[in-house]
Structure formats: C-alpha cells, structure tokens
PDB file with SEQRES, HELIX, SHEET and CRYST1 records, atoms N, CA, C and O in Angstrom:
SEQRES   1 A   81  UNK UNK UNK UNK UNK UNK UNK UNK UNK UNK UNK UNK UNK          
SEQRES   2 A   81  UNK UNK UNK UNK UNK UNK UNK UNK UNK UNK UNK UNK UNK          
SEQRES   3 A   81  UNK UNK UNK UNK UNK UNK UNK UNK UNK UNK UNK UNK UNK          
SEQRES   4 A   81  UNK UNK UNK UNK UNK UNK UNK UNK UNK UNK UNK UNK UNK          
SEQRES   5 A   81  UNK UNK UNK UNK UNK UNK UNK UNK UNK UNK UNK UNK UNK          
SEQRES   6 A   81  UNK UNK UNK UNK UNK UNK UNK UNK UNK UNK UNK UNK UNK          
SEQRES   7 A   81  UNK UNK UNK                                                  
SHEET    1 AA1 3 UNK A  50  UNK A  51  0                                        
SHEET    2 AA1 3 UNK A  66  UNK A  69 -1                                        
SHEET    3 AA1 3 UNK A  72  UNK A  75 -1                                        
CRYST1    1.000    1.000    1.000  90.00  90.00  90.00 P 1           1          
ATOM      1  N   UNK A   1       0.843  -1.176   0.000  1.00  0.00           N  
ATOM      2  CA  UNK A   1       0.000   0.000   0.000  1.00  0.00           C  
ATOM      3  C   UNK A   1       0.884   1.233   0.000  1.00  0.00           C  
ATOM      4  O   UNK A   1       1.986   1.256   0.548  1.00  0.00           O  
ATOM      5  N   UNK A   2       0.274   2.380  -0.722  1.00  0.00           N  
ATOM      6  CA  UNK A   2       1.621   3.446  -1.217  1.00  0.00           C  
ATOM      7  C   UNK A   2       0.653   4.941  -0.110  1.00  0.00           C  
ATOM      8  O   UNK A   2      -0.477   5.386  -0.313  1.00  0.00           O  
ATOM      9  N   UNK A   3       1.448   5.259   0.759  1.00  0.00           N  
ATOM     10  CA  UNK A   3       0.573   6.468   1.065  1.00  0.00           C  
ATOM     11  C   UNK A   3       1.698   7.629   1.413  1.00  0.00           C  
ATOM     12  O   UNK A   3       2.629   7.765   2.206  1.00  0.00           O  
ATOM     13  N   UNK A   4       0.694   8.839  -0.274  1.00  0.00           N  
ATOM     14  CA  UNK A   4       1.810   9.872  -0.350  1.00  0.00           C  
ATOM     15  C   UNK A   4       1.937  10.671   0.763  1.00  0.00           C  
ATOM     16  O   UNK A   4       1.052  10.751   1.614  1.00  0.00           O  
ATOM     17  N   UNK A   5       3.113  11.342   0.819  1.00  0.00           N  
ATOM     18  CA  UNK A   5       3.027  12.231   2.287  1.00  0.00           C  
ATOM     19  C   UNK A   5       2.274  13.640   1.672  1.00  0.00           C  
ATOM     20  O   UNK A   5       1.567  13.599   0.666  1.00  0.00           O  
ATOM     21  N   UNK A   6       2.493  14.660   2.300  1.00  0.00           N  
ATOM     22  CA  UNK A   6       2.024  15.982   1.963  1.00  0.00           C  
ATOM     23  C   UNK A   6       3.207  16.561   1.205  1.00  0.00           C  
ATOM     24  O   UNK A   6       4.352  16.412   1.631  1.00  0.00           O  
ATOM     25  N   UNK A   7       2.916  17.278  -0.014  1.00  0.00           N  
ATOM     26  CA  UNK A   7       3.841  17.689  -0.664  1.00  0.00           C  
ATOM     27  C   UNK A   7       4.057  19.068   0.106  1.00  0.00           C  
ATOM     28  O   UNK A   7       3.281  19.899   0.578  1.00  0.00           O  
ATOM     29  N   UNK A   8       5.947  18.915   0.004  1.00  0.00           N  
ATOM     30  CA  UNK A   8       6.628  20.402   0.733  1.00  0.00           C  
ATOM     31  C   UNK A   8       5.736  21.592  -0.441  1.00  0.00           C  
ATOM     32  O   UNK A   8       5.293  21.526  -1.588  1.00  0.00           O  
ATOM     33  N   UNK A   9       5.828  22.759   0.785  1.00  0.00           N  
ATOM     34  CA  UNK A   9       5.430  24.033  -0.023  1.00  0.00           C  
ATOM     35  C   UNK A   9       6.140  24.145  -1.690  1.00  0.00           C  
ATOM     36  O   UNK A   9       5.415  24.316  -2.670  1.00  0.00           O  
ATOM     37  N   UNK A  10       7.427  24.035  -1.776  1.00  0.00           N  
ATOM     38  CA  UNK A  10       7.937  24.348  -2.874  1.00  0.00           C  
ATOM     39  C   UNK A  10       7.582  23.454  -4.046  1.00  0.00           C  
ATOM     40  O   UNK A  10       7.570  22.226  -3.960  1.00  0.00           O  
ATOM     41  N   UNK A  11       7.387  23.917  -4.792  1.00  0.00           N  
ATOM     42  CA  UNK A  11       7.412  22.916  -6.317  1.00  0.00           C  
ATOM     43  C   UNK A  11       8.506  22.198  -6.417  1.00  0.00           C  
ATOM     44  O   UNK A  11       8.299  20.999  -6.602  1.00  0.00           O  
ATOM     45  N   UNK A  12       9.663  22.551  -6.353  1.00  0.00           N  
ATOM     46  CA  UNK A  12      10.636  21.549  -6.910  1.00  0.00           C  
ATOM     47  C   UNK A  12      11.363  21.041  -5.515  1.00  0.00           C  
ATOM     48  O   UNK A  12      12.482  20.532  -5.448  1.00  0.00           O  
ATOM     49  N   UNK A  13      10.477  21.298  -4.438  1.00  0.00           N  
ATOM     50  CA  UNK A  13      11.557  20.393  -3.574  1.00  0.00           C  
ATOM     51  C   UNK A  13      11.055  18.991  -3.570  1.00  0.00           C  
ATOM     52  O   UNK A  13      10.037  18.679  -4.190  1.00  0.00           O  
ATOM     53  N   UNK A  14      11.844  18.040  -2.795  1.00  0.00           N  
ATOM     54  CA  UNK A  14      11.955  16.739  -3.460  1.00  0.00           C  
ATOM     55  C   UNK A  14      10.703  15.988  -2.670  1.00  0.00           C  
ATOM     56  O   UNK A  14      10.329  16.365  -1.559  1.00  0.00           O  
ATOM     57  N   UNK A  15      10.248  15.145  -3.213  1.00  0.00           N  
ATOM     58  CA  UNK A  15       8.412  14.905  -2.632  1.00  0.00           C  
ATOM     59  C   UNK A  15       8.696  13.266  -2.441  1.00  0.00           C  
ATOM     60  O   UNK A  15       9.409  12.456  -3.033  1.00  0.00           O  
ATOM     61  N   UNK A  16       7.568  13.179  -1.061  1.00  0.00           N  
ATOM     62  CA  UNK A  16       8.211  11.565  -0.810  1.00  0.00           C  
ATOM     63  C   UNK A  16       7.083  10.667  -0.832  1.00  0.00           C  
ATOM     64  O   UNK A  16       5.945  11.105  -0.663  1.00  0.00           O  
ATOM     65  N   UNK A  17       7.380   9.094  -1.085  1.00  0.00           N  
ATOM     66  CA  UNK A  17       6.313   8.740  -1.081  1.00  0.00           C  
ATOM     67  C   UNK A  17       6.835   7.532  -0.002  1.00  0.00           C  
ATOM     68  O   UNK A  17       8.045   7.316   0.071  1.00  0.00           O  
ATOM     69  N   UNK A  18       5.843   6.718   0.870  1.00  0.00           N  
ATOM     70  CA  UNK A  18       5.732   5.824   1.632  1.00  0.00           C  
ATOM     71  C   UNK A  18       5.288   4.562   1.092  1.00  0.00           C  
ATOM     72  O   UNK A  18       4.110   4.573   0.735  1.00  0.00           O  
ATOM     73  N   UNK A  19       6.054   3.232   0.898  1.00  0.00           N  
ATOM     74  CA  UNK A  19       5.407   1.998   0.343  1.00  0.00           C  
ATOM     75  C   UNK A  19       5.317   0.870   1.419  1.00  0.00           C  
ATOM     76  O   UNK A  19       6.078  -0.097   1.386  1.00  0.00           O  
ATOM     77  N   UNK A  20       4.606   0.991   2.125  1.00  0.00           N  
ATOM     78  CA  UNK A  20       4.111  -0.247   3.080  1.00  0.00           C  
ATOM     79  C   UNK A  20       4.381  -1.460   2.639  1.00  0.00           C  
ATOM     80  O   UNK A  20       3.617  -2.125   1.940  1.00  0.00           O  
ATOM     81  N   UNK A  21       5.840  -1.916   3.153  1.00  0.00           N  
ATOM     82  CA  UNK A  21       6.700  -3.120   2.169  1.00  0.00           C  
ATOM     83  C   UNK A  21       7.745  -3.744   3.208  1.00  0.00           C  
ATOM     84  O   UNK A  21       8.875  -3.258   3.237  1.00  0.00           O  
ATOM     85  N   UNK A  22       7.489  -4.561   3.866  1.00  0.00           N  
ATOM     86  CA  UNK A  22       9.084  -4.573   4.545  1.00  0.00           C  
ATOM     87  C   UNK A  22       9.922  -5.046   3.712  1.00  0.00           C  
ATOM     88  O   UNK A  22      10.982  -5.165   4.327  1.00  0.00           O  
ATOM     89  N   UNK A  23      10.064  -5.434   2.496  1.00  0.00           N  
ATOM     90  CA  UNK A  23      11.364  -5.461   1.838  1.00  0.00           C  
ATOM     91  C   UNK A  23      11.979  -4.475   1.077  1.00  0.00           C  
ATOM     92  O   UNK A  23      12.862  -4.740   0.262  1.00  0.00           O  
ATOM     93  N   UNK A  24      11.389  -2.875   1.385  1.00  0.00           N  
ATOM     94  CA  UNK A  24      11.640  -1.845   1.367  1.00  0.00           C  
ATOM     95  C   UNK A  24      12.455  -0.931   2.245  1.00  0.00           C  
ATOM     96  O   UNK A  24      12.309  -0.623   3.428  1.00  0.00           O  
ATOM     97  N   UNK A  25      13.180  -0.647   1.519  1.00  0.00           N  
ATOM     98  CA  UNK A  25      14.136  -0.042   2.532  1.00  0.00           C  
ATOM     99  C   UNK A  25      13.883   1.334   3.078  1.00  0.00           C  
ATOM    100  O   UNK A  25      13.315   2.013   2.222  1.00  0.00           O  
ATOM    101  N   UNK A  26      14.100   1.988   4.193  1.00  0.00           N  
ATOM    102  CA  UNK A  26      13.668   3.244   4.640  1.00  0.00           C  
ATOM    103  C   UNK A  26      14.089   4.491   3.639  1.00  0.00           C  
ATOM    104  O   UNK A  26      13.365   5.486   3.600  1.00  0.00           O  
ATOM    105  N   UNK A  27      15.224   4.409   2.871  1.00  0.00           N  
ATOM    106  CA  UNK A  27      15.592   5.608   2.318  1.00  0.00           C  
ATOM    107  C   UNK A  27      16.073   4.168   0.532  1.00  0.00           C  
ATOM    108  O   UNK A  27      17.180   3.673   0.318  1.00  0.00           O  
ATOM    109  N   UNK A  28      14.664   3.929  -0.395  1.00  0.00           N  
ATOM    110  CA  UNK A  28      15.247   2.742  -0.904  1.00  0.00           C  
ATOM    111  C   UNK A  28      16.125   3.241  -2.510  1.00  0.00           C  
ATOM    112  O   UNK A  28      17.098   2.857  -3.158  1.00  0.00           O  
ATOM    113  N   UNK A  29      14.688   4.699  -2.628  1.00  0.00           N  
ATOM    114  CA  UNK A  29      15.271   5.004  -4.156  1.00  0.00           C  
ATOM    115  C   UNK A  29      14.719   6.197  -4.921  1.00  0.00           C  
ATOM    116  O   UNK A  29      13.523   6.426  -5.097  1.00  0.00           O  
ATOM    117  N   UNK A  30      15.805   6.974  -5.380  1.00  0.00           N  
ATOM    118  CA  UNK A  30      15.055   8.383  -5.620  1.00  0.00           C  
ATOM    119  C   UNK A  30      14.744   8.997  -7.354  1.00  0.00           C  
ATOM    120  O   UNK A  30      15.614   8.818  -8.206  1.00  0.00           O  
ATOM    121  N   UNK A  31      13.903   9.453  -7.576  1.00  0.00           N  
ATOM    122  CA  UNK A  31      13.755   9.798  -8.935  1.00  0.00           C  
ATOM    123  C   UNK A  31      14.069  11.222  -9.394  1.00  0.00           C  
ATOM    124  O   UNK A  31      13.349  12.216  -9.295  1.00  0.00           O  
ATOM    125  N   UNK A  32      15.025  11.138  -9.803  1.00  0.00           N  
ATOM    126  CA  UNK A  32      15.629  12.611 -10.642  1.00  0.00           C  
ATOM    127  C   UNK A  32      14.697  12.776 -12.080  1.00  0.00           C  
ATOM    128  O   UNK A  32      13.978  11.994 -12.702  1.00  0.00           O  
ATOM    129  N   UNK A  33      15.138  14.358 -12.291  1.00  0.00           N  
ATOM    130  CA  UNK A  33      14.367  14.968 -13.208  1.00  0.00           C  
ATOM    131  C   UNK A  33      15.241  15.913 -13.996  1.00  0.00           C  
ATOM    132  O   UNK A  33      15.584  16.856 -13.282  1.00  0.00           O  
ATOM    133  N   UNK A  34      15.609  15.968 -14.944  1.00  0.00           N  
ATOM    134  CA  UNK A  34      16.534  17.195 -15.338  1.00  0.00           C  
ATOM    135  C   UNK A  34      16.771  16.815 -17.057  1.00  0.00           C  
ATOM    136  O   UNK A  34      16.474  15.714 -17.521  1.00  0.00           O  
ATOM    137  N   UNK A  35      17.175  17.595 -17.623  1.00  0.00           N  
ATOM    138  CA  UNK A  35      17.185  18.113 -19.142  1.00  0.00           C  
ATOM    139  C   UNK A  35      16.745  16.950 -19.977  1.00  0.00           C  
ATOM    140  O   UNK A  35      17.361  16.084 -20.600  1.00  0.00           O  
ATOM    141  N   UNK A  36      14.489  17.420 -19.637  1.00  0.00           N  
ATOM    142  CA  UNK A  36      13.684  16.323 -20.371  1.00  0.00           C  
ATOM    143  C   UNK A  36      14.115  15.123 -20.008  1.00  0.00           C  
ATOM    144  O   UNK A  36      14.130  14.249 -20.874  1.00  0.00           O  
ATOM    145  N   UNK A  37      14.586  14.794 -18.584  1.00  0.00           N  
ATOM    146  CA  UNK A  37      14.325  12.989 -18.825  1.00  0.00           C  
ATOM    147  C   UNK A  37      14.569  12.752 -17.201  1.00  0.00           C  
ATOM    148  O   UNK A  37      15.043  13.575 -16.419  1.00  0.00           O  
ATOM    149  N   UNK A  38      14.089  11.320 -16.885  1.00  0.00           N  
ATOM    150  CA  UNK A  38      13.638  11.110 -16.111  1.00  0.00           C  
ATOM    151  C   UNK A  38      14.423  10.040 -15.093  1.00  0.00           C  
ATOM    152  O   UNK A  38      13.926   8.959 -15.411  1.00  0.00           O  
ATOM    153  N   UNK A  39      14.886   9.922 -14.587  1.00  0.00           N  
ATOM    154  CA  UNK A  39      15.776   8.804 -13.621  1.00  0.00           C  
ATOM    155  C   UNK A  39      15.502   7.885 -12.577  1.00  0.00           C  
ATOM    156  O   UNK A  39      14.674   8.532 -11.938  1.00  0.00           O  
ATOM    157  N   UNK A  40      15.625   6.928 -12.039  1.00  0.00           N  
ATOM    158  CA  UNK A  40      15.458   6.173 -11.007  1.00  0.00           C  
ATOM    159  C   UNK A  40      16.463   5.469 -10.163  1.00  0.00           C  
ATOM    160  O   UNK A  40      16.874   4.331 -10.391  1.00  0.00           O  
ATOM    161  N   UNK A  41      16.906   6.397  -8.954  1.00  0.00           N  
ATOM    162  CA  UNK A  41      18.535   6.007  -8.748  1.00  0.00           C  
ATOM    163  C   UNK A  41      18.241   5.108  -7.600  1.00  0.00           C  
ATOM    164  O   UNK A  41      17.207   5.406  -7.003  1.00  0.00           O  
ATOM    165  N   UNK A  42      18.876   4.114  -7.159  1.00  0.00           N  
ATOM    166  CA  UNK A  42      18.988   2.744  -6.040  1.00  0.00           C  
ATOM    167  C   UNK A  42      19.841   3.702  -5.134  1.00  0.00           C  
ATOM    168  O   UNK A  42      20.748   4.414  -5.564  1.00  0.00           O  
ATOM    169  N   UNK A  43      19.384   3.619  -3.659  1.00  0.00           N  
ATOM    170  CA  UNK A  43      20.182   4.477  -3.086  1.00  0.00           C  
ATOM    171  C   UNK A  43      21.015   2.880  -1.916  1.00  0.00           C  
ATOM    172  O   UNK A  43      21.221   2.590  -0.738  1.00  0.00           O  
ATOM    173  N   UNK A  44      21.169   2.427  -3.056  1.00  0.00           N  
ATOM    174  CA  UNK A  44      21.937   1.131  -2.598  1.00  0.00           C  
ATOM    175  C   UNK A  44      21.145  -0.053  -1.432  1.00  0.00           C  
ATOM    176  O   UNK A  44      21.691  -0.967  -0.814  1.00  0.00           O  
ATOM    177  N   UNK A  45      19.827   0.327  -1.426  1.00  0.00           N  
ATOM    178  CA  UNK A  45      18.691  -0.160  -1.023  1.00  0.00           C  
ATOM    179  C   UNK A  45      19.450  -2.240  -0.485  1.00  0.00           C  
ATOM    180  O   UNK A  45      20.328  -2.828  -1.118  1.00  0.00           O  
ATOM    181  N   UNK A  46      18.877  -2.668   0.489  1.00  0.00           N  
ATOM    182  CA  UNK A  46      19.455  -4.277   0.873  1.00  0.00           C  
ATOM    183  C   UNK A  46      18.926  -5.260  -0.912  1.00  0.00           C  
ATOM    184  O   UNK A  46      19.549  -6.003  -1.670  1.00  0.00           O  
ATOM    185  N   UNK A  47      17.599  -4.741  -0.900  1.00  0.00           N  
ATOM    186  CA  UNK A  47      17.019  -5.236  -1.744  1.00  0.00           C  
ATOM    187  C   UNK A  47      16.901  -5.734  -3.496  1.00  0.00           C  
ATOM    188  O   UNK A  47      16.509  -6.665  -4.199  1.00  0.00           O  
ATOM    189  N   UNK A  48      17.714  -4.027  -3.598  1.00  0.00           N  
ATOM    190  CA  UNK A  48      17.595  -3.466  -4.786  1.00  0.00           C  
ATOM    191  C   UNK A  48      16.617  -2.659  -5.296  1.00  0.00           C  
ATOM    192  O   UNK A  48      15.831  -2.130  -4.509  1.00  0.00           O  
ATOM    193  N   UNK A  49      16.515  -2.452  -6.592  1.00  0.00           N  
ATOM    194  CA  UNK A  49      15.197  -1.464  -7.592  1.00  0.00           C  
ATOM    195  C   UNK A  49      15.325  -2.129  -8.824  1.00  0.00           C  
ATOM    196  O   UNK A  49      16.439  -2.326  -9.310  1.00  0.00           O  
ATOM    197  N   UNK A  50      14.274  -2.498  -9.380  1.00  0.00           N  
ATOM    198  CA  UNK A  50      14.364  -3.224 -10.563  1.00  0.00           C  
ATOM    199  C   UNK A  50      13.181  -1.837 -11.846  1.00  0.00           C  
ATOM    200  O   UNK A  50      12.176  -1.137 -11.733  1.00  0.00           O  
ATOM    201  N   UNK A  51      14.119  -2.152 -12.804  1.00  0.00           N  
ATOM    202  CA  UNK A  51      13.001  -1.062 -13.785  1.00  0.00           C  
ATOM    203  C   UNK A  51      12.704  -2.241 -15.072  1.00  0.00           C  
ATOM    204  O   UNK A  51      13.540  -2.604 -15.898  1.00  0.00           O  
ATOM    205  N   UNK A  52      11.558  -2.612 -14.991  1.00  0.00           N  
ATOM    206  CA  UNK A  52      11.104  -3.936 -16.349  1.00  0.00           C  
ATOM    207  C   UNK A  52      11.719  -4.717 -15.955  1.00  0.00           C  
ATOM    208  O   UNK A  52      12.260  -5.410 -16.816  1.00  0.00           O  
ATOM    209  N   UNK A  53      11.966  -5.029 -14.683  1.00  0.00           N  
ATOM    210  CA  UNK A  53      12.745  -7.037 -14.470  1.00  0.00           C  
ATOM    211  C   UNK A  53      13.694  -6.989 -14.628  1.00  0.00           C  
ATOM    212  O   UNK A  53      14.145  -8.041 -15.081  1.00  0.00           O  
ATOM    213  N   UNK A  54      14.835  -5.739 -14.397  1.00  0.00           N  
ATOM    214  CA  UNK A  54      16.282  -6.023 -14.231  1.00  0.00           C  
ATOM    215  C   UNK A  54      16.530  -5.211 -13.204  1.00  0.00           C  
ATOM    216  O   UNK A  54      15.971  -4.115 -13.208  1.00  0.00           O  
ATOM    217  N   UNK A  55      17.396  -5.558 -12.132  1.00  0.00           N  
ATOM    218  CA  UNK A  55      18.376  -4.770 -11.149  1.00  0.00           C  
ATOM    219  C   UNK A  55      18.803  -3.813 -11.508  1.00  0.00           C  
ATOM    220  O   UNK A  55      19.460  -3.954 -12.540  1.00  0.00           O  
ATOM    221  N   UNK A  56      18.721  -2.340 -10.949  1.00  0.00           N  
ATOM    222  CA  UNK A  56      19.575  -1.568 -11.824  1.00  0.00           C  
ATOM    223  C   UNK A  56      20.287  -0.207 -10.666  1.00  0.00           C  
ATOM    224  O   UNK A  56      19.558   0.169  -9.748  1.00  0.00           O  
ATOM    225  N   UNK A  57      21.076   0.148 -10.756  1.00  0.00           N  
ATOM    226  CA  UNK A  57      21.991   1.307  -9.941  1.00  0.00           C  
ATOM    227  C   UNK A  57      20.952   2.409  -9.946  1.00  0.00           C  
ATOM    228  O   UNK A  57      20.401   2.853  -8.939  1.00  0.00           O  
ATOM    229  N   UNK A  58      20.669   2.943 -11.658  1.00  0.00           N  
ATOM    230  CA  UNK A  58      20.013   4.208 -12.230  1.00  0.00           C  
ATOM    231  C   UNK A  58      19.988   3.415 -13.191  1.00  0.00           C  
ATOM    232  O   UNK A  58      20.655   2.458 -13.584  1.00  0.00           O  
ATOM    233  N   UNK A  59      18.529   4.336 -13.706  1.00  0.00           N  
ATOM    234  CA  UNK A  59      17.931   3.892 -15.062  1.00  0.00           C  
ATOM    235  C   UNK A  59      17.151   4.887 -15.513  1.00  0.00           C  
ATOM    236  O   UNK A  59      16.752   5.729 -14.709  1.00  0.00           O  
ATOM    237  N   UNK A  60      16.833   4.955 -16.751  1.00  0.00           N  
ATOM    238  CA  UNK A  60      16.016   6.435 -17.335  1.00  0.00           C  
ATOM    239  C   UNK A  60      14.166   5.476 -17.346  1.00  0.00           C  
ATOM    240  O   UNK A  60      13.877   4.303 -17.579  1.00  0.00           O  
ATOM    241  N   UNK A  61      13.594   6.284 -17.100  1.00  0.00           N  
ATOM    242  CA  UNK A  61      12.358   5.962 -16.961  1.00  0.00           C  
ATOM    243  C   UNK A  61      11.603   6.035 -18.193  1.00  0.00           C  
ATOM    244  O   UNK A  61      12.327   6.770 -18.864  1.00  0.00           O  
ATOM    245  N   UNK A  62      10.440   5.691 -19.041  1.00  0.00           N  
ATOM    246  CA  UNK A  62       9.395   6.082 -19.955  1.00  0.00           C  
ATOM    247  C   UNK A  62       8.148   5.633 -19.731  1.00  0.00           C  
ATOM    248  O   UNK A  62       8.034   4.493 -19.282  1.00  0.00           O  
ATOM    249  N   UNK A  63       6.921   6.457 -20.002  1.00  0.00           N  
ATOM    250  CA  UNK A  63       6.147   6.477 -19.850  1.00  0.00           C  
ATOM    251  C   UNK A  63       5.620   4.672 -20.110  1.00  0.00           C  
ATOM    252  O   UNK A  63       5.450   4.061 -21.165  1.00  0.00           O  
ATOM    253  N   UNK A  64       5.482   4.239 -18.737  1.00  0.00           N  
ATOM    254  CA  UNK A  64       4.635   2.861 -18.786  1.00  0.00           C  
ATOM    255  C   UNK A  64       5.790   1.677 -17.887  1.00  0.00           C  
ATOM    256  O   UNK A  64       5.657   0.455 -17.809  1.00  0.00           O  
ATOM    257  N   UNK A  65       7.017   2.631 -17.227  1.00  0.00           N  
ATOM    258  CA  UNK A  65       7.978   1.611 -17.176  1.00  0.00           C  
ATOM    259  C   UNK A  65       7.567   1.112 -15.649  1.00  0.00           C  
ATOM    260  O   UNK A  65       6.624   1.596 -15.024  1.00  0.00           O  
ATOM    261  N   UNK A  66       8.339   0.179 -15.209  1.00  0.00           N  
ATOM    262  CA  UNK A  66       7.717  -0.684 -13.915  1.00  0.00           C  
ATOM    263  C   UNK A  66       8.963  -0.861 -13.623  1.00  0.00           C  
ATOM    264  O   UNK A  66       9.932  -1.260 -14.269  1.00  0.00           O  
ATOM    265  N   UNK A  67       8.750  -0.386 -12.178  1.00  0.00           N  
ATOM    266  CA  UNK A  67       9.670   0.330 -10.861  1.00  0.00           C  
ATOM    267  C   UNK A  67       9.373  -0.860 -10.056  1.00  0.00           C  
ATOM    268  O   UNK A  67       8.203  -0.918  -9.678  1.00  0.00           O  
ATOM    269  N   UNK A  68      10.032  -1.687  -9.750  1.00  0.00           N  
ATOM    270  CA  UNK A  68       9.936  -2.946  -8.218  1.00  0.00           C  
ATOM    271  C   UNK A  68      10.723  -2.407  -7.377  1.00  0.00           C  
ATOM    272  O   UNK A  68      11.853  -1.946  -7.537  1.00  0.00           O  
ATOM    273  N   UNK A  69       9.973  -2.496  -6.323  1.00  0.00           N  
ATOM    274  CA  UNK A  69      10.908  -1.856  -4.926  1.00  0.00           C  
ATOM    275  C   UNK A  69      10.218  -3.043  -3.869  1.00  0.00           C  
ATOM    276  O   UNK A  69       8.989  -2.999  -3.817  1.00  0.00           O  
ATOM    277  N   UNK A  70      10.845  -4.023  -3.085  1.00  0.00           N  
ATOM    278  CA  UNK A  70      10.128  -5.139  -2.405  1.00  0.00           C  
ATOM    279  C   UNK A  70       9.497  -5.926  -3.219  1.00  0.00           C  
ATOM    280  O   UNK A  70       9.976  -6.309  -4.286  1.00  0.00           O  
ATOM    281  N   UNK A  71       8.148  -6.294  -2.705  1.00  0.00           N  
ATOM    282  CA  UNK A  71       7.229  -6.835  -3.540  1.00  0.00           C  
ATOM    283  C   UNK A  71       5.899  -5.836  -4.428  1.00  0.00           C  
ATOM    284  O   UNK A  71       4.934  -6.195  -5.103  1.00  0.00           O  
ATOM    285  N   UNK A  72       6.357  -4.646  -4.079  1.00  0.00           N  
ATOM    286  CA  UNK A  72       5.729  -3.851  -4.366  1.00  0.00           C  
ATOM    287  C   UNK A  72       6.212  -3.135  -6.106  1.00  0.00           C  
ATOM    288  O   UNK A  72       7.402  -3.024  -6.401  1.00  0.00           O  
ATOM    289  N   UNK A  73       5.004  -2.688  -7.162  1.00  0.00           N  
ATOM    290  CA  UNK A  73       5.295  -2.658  -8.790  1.00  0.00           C  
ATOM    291  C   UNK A  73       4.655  -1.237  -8.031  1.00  0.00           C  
ATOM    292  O   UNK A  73       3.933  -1.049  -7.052  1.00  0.00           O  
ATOM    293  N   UNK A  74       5.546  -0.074  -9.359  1.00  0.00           N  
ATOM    294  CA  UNK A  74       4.774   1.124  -9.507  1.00  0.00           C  
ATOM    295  C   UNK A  74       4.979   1.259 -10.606  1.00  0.00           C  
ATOM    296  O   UNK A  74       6.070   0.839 -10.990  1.00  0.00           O  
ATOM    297  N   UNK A  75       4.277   1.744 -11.386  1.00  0.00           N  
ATOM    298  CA  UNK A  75       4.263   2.180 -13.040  1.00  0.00           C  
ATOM    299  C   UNK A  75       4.322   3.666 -12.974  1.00  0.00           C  
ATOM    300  O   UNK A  75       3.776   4.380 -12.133  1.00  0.00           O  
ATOM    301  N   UNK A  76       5.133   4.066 -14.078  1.00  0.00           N  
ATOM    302  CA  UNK A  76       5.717   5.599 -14.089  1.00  0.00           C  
ATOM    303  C   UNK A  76       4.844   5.956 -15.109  1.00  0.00           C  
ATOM    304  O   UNK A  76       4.807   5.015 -15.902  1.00  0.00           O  
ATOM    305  N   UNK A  77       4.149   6.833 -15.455  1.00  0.00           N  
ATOM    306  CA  UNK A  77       3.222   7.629 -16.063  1.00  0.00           C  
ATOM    307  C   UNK A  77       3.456   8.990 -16.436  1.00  0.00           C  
ATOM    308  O   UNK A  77       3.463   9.722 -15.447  1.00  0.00           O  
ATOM    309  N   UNK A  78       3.708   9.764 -17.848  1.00  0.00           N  
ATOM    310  CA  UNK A  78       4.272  10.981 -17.823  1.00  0.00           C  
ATOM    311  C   UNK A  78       3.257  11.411 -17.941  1.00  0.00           C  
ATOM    312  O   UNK A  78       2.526  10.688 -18.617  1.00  0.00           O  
ATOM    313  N   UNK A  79       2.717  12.491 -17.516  1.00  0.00           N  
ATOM    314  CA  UNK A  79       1.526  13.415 -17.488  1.00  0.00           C  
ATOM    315  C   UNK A  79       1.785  14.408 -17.904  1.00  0.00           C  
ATOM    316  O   UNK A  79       2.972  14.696 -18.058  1.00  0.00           O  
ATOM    317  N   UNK A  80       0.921  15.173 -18.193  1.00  0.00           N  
ATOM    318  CA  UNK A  80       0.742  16.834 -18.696  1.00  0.00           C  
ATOM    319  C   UNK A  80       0.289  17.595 -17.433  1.00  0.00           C  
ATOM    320  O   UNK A  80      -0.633  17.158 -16.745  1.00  0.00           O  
ATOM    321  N   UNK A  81       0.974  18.793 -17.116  1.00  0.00           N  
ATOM    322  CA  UNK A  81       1.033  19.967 -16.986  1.00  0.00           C  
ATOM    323  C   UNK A  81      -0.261  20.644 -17.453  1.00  0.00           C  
ATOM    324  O   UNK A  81      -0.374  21.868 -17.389  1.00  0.00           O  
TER     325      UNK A  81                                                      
END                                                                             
C-alpha cells in the first residue's frame, strides 16, 4: 500500500512517497528529473530497484515503465502539466 506524504510548499523540492513493504528499505530510491528525462537512482537499497525485471543502480524511466521496490510494482506515467 503506497501512502503519499504531503507535498513540501515548494514545487521543486523533493516529494516523498511511503510503500508499506518490509522489503523496502527506509531511504530505498530516488527519482531525478533534469534536461527532459527522467531517472530512477537505487540508493543502494538491501534489496535493490528493478526497472522492467532487471536490477539496476540508475535507469532512465518512460512512460509505462515498472519500478519494483520489495514486492511492491509502480508504473511511471508521464503526465501533462
């Protein structure tokens, strides 16, 4: 179960989300954003981060890709503004 926190006042400060997982690690994996593209970095998590069924350090994200963190799938979705 994923429950977002309250987003900080600022727009671009960094926004967190909670995945009710114990094979999730407390600090497991963070998503960067910068010139048009999108990232998913392992913050060296026990577990790992998988993006489409492979292990990965960092990986660039696209619209539809699948993020494993525990037993838990999130699908990345680019939206409009």
């Amino acid at each position: 179960m994923m429950t977002p926190k309250p987003a900080p006042p600022a727009d671009d400060a960094p926004h967190l989300m909670v995945v009710d997982d114990p094979g999730v690690s407390r600090r497991h994996a963070e998503i960067h954003t910068g010139s048009g593209r999108v990232r998913v970095v392992d913050l060296r998590s026990t577990n790992g981060t998988f993006v489409d069924g492979e292990r990965v350090a960092s990986a660039e994200l696209h619209d539809g890709s699948t993020i494993t963190v525990g037993r838990s799938r999130l699908v990345f979705r680019l939206g409009q503004r």
